[in-house]
C-alpha angles and dihedrals in degrees: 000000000000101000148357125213137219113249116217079267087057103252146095138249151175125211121225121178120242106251088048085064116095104255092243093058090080098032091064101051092045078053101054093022113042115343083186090062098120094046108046127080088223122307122040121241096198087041086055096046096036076060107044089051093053098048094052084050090054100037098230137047103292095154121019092200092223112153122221088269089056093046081050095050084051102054091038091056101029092231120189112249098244126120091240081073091055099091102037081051086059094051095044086049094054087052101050089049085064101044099048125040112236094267093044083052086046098044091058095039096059088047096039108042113090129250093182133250085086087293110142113188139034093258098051085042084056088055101045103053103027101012099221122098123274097258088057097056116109117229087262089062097044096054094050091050093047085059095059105077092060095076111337089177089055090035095038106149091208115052082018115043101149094050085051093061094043084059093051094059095056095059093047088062094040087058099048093046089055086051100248088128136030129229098271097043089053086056092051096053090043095053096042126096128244112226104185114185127244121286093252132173108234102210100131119169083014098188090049100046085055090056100053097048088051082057097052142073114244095241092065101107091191143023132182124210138214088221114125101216101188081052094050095044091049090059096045085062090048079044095059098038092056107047082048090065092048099048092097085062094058090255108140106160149034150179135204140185135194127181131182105244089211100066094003081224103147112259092181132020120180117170098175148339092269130003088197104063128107100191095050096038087245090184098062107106112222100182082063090039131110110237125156107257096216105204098348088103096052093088079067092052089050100033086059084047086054093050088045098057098274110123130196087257084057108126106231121186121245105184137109103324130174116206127193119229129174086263090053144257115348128175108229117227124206105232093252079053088233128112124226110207118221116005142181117246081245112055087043094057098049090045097043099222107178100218104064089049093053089044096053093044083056089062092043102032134234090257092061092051094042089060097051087041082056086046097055091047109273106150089157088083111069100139116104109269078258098067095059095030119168087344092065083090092051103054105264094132124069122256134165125233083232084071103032083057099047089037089053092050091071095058085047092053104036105288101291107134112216156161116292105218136210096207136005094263095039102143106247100201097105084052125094116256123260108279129177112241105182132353115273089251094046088054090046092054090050086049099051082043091046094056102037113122100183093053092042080046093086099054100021101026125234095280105049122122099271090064101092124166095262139028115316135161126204152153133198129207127198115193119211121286090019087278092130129028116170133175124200128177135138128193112210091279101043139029111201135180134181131185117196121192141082126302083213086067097236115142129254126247095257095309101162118194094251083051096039113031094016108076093046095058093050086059096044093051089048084053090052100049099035096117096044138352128252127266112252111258115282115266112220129202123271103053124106122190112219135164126265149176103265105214102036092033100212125104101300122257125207087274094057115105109161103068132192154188114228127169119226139173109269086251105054105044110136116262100183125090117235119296103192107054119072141167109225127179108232129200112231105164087124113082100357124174118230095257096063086050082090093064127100105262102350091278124136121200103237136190119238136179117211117197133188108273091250092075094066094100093051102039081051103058089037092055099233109144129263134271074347156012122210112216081328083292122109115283080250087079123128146177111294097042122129127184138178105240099180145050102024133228112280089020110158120210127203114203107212112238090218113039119088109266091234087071093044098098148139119215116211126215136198141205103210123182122222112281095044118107108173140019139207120229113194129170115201089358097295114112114245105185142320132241142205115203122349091033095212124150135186121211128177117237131255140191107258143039118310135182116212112200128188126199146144129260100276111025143081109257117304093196139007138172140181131247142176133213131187 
């Protein structure tokens, strides 16, 4: 049970059949209500006058003489306790008696009649004071129960505890003179001791529970919901420990929600940390909220790119870009402020570097990417494309969790966008219709760019919190001034997203949404997936993996070194060679060293990048050579010449406490000049290996400082750099 509801009486209430019922239950309130029951068409003659009599003699009502129909007519109908109803009483209880058969009567008598604490039936009475259902009461507890209706403000457990007993009692005995229990078992009951369970306000998974009500018609008794509570209750623990380790960050609250990307029926709704607390708005949904959702739009920036020729091999420029807004001009930064020069689709997407994304709405337009974001059930964004500009990828519009989630489901499933559901039966016409978001193929290639460790490596490392042990795809979003940080992901069985920030709207210390959000959903998808791991995303037809030059992103060329595997649509797979790379005779005659006396004509084949002209700036600042750069060296550079191309010197390495020391490893890399055929690698001056082309080492880290030298076979080290690892 979740939650119970409010009648219009103001209680609450559960309905059980009358054949599920124990069959002493009715027997003992036929016993202490109306033992008659069986015999009179609906009010009892002898009952009236045995209580007339008793209340002259007494000078006052001490029995009204109502039988269990009439009790039934008076709660039905809601009927005021004054003796003018009586008869009226009488007349709705005959007919009553005509329209139901006795067990019917007795079936809603036993659900309808009141036990106090605003608890109407004998089932949700069971609940309320021994929280456990009716069949499973002892006699002791019947008859304690029984004893309530009569009068549940005087009885009350409760405030009264003692009367209660004393009630009991009497039933007991009522029960034993009629002959319903025997001697011994009316010294055991009354022997026995009455455990009733704590008053408690059942409101679990508060936000949802809200939301479901706010779903439903008001004459549904029950609903059952697809919500999974063990699960819910083990996040809100994760929940809770985490926010505990950002306090000092000024993060106080979070959200999360998971969905199963099946049935899209919600598994876990949190709304909150506590839906409780006043200080932190605890009833505040943000699951329901508008936040701004930082970078989690850009995979619908990039996912339109893909539909309109752009691949995930596409170069796209990072480099110093000015957008227009309705404010006015802004330069958009990357969130390491750097730009990276020219980078694949790819690699911009998994790293979330602003610029390309800008860059490529620019191409599209924000109304373009306004109208998919409609179509996926964003209803947050109801201001003209104009009015976010460049900056809608970006985050610069309000969305709710409730949408990103649902919205990141599609790309999950296929591409198809849809409801997301509380219960199996959950009535879907407030919903939007089903509406196709991306091609089965586009989503497969977000999903292949949304899990891919080794593209998100360069901005987030290997070992950050969206690398999880099987497929997962996933996206973070930081809002300006850290007041928002989101992560959303899914495998192929789950969808999950969780918001981390303040409902007040002040901003977090640096909390980032790969720092804030991140971490938890690690935890959560771990959770998830803790009994068996996820089946790697489904593969449609229509996409062919071929190799590829991985800087320039095109079919690789002789001077390509650095080759890759990329997946494209069958129709956009690239059909030009390299254009970067090149092989170029150069004249050094100028300078040579002795070695290079014995070439023809004094010429060395040399490596070169071209690049387009629009990357100057950047090759510039970041010192690469102009119009080229031979093996990253000058284009002095000759035969003989050795250099360390990674790490560099005064690198610090941090070895992670938790991950196996045989993937704790550095990988070393080499620039390496024409004439040389194989290199020396030595740490600490001991040689740990030697290498043909590419000239690449591993070597596992260890604490300390280390030097790492590189040389060839007979000669004294050629370069040589410091490092440091703790």
């Amino acid at each position: 049970m979740l939650r119970q509801t409010l009648s219009s009486q103001q209680g609450r209430a559960a309905w059980v059949k009358i054949d599920e019922f124990s069959p002493i239950i009715p027997q003992i309130f036929i016993v202490l209500e109306d033992k008659r029951f069986r015999s009179h068409c609906g009010i009892d003659q002898l009952a009236l006058l045995r209580a007339a009599w008793s209340n002259v003699k007494n000078r006052r009502i001490v029995s009204g003489g109502s039988t269990i129909t009439q009790q039934l007519a008076e709660t039905i109908y809601d009927l005021p306790q004054n003796a003018l109803c009586k008869p009226l009483e009488a007349l709705l209880a005959i007919r009553l008696e005509n329209w139901l058969s006795k067990d019917e009567i007795l079936e809603h008598y036993l659900n309808r009649i009141p036990f106090g604490n605003q608890a109407f039936g004998i089932e949700t009475a069971a609940q309320t004071y021994f929280d456990k259902p009716a069949s499973h009461l002892s006699l002791p507890e019947l008859a304690y129960l029984a004893g309530l209706p009569r009068a549940p403000s005087l009885y009350d457990p409760f405030r009264h505890p003692q009367r209660a007993i004393e009630r009991q009692n009497q039933v007991l005995n009522r029960l034993y003179r009629t002959g319903i229990i025997d001697s011994m078992q009316l010294q055991t009951a009354l022997q026995a001791r009455i455990e009733l369970s704590k008053p408690q306000r059942l409101f679990r998974a508060p936000h949802f529970s809200r939301w479901v009500l706010s779903k439903i018609t008001i004459d549904e008794r029950e609903i059952l919901t697809s919500l999974d509570l063990p699960l819910q209750q083990q996040i809100e623990i994760l929940v809770d420990d985490h926010l505990k380790n950002l306090e000092p960050y000024h993060a106080t609250n979070a959200a999360v929600l998971v969905v199963d990307n099946r049935t899209g029926e919600i598994r876990v709704w949190i709304g909150s940390r506590d839906f409780f607390s006043e200080q932190q708005q605890g009833q505040v949904d943000g699951v329901l909220a508008l936040r701004q959702p930082g970078s989690t739009l850009k995979p619908f920036t990039y996912g339109l790119a893909l539909e309109r020729g752009l691949t995930p091999s596409s170069i796209l420029p990072d480099i110093e870009t000015h957008a227009a807004t309705a404010g006015g001009d802004f330069t958009v930064h990357n969130y390491d402020e750097t730009y990276h020069g020219p980078v694949r689709l790819r690699t911009a997407l998994a790293c979330s570097y602003n610029v390309p994304a800008v860059r490529v709405l620019e191409s599209l337009g924000s109304d373009l990417l306004l109208d998919r974001l409609h179509r996926a059930g964003f209803a947050g964004l109801d201001k003209p494309a104009s009015h976010y500009g460049l900056a809608l990828t970006l985050g610069s519009g309000e969305v709710r969790l409730f949408e990103l989630v649902r919205a990141y489901r599609a790309l999950a499933t296929g591409g198809l966008v849809q409801p997301l559901r509380y219960s199996a039966t959950s009535d879907k016409s407030d919903e939007q219709d089903n509406k196709p978001l991306f091609s089965p193929q586009v989503c497969f290639l977000l999903n292949d760019m949304l899990s891919d460790a080794a593209a998100r490596a360069p901005a987030f490392g290997y070992q950050g919190p969206l690398n999880l042990p099987f497929p997962c795809a996933a996206k973070t979003g930081t809002s300006k001034d850290y007041r928002d940080n989101w992560t959303i992901g899914y495998t192929s069985d789950y969808t999950a997203g969780v918001w981390v920030g303040n409902f007040d709207g002040s901003p977090m210390q640096r909390v980032s949404g790969i720092s804030g959000a991140g971490p938890l959903f690690r935890q959560i998808m771990l959770v998830l997936h803790q009994k068996k791991d996820p089946a790697p995303f489904n593969q449609p037809a229509g996409l062919i993996r071929c190799k590829i030059c991985s800087q320039s992103g095109e079919i690789p060329g002789p001077a390509c070194e650095q080759k890759m595997e990329e997946w494209f649509l069958a129709s956009q797979v690239p059909q030009d060679t390299c254009s970067v790379h090149r092989w170029v005779d150069i004249d050094s005659r100028t300078d040579l060293p002795a070695k290079a006396g014995t070439l023809p004509q004094f010429v060395v084949k040399q490596k070169i990048e071209l690049w387009p002209p629009e990357y100057t700036p950047w090759l510039v600042a970041n010192q690469r050579s102009l119009p080229f750069r031979v093996n990253s060296l000058s284009p002095q550079a000759t035969t003989g010449s050795l250099r360390i191309a990674f790490p560099d010197e005064g690198d610090i390495f941090k070895i992670d406490p938790i991950l196996r020391p045989e993937y704790q490893i550095l990988h070393l890399e080499a620039n390496v000049s024409e004439g040389i055929d194989t290199v020396y690698w030595f740490v600490d001056d001991s040689l740990i290996g030697w290498n043909t082309h590419p000239f690449s080492r591993q070597w596992t880290l260890q604490p300390g400082e280390h030097t790492i030298s590189l040389s060839e076979k007979d000669s004294s080290s050629a370069d040589r750099i410091r490092i440091q690892v703790y």
